[in-house]
TORSE-147327 format. One line per field, with one value per residue (C-alpha): x, y, z; residue in three letters. Coordinates in Angstrom, 2 decimals. Each point is the difference from the previous one (the first is absolute). Layout:
X = (X ...)
Y = (Y ...)
Z = (Z ...)
residuo = (ALA ...)
END
This chain:
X = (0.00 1.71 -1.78 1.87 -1.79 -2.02 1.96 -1.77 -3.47 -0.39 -2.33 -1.04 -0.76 -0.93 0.87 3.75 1.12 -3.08 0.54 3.89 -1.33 -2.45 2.28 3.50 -1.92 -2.48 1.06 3.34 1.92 3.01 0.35 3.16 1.80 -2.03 1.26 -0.27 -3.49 -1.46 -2.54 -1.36 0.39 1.52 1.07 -0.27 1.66 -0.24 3.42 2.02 -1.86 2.32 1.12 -3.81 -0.83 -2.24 -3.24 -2.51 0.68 -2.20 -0.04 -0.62 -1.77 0.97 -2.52 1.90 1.91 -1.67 2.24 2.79 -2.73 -2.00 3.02 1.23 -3.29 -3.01 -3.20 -2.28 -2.66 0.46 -3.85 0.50 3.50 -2.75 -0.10 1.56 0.24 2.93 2.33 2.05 1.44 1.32 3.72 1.62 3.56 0.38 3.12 -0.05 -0.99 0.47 -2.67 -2.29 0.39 -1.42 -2.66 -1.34 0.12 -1.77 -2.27 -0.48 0.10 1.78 2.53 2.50 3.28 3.22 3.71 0.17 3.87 0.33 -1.12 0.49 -3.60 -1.59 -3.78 -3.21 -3.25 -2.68 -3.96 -1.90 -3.78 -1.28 2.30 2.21 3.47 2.70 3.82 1.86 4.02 2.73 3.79 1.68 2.19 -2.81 -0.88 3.33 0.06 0.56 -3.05 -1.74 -3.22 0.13 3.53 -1.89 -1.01 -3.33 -2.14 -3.19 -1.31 -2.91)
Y = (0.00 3.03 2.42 -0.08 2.47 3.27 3.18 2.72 1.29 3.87 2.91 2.72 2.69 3.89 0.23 -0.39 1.56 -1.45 -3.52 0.36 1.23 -2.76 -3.01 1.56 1.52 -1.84 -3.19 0.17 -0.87 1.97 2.25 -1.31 -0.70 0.79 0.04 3.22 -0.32 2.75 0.22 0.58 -2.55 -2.03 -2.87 -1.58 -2.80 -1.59 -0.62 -3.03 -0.16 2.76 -2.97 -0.03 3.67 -0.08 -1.02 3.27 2.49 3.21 1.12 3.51 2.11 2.93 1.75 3.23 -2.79 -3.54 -1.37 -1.45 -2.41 -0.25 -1.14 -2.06 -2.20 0.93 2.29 0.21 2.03 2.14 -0.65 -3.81 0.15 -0.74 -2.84 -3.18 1.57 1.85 -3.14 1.06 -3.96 -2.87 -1.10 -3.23 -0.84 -2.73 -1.72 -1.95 3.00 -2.25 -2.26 2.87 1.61 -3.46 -0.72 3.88 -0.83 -3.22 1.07 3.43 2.44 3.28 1.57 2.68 0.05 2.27 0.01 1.81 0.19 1.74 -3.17 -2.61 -0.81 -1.20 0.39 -1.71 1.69 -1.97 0.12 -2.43 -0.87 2.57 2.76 -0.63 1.52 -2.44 0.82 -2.71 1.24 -2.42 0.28 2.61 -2.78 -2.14 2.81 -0.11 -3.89 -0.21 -0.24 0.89 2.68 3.02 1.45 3.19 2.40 -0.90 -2.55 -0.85 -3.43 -1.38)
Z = (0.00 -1.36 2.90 3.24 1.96 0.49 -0.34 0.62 -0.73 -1.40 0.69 -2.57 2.62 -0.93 3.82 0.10 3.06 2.05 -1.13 0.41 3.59 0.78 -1.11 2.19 2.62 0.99 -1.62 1.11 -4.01 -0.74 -3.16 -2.05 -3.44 -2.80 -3.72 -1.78 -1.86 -1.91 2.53 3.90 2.12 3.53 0.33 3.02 2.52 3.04 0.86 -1.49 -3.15 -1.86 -2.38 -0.87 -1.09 2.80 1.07 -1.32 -3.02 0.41 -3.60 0.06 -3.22 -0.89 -1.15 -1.70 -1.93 -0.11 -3.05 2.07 1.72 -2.98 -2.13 2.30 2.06 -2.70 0.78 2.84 0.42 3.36 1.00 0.32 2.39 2.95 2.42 -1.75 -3.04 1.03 0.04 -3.03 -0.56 1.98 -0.41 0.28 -0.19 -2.69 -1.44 -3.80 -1.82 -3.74 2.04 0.30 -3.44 -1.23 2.20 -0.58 -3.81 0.28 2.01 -2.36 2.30 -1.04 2.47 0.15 1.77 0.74 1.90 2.85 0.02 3.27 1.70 -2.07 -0.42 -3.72 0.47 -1.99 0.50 -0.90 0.90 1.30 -1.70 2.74 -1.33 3.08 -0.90 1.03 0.66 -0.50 1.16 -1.23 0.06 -2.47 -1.79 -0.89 -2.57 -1.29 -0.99 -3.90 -1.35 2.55 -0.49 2.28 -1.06 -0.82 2.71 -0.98 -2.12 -1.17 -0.50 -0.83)
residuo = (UNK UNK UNK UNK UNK UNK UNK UNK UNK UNK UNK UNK UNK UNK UNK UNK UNK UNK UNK UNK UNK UNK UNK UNK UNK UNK UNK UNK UNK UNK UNK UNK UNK UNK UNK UNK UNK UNK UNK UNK UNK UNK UNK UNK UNK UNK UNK UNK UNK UNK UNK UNK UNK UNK UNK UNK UNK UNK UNK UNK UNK UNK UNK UNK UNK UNK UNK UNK UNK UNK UNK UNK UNK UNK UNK UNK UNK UNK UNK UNK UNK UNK UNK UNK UNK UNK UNK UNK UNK UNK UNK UNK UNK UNK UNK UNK UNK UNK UNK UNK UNK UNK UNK UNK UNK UNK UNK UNK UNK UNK UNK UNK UNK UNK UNK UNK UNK UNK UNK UNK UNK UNK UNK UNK UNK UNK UNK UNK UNK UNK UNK UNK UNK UNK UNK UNK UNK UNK UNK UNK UNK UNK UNK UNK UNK UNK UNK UNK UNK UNK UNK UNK UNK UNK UNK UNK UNK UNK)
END
């Protein structure tokens, strides 16, 4: 099985600061480490776990300049970041990313993907039949195999 755990799950929040407030604060996470994304956000940890990006990502939206976000996750209308809604994507860690390429072709489902050289993370984003985004994070070098798909800092399949 090519999924090895949940990473992380992510919040689209218009409420940056607050949220950033409610998960430290009252919570008790710690604000660390996050890559430099055209776009709000806070990543967050609860000690240990810095090997794992963390545990929650608030993703922020700027609304003076949405592109970065829009570019980068897709489109949400603001009205419908309510309630359960507001969970952005889960994220699991995953290893055998050739594995995954062919099972997501089999099975037709389109995805996108990108490096994030700063941490060494390739990541497939994928939806589930409910429109569920899913982050699936695998090492760096398995997007460097030969042959391998995902080279690019983005691709389309489907």
């Amino acid at each position: 099985m090519p999924i090895n755990k949940l990473a992380h799950f992510s919040v689209r929040t218009t409420q940056l600061d607050a949220s950033k407030h409610f998960y430290t604060d009252v919570l008790g996470f710690k604000a660390g480490f996050r890559p430099p994304f055209n776009f709000p956000g806070v990543w967050l940890y609860r000690g240990g776990d810095e090997a794992d990006f963390g545990v929650v990502h608030l993703i922020g939206i700027d609304k003076d300049d949405p592109c970065g976000l829009k570019d980068y996750l897709g489109d949400k209308a603001e009205e419908s970041l309510h309630g359960s809604a507001a969970v952005d994507h889960l994220a699991f860690l995953a290893s055998d990313l050739a594995d995954m390429h062919e099972r997501l072709r089999k099975a037709g489902y389109p995805y996108r993907e990108r490096t994030v050289p700063s941490i060494g993370l390739h990541q497939v984003f994928v939806e589930d039949p409910s429109g569920i985004t899913i982050e699936l994070n695998f090492a760096a070098d398995e997007a460097r195999v030969p042959g391998a798909p995902g080279a690019a800092a983005e691709k389309h399949n489907g």
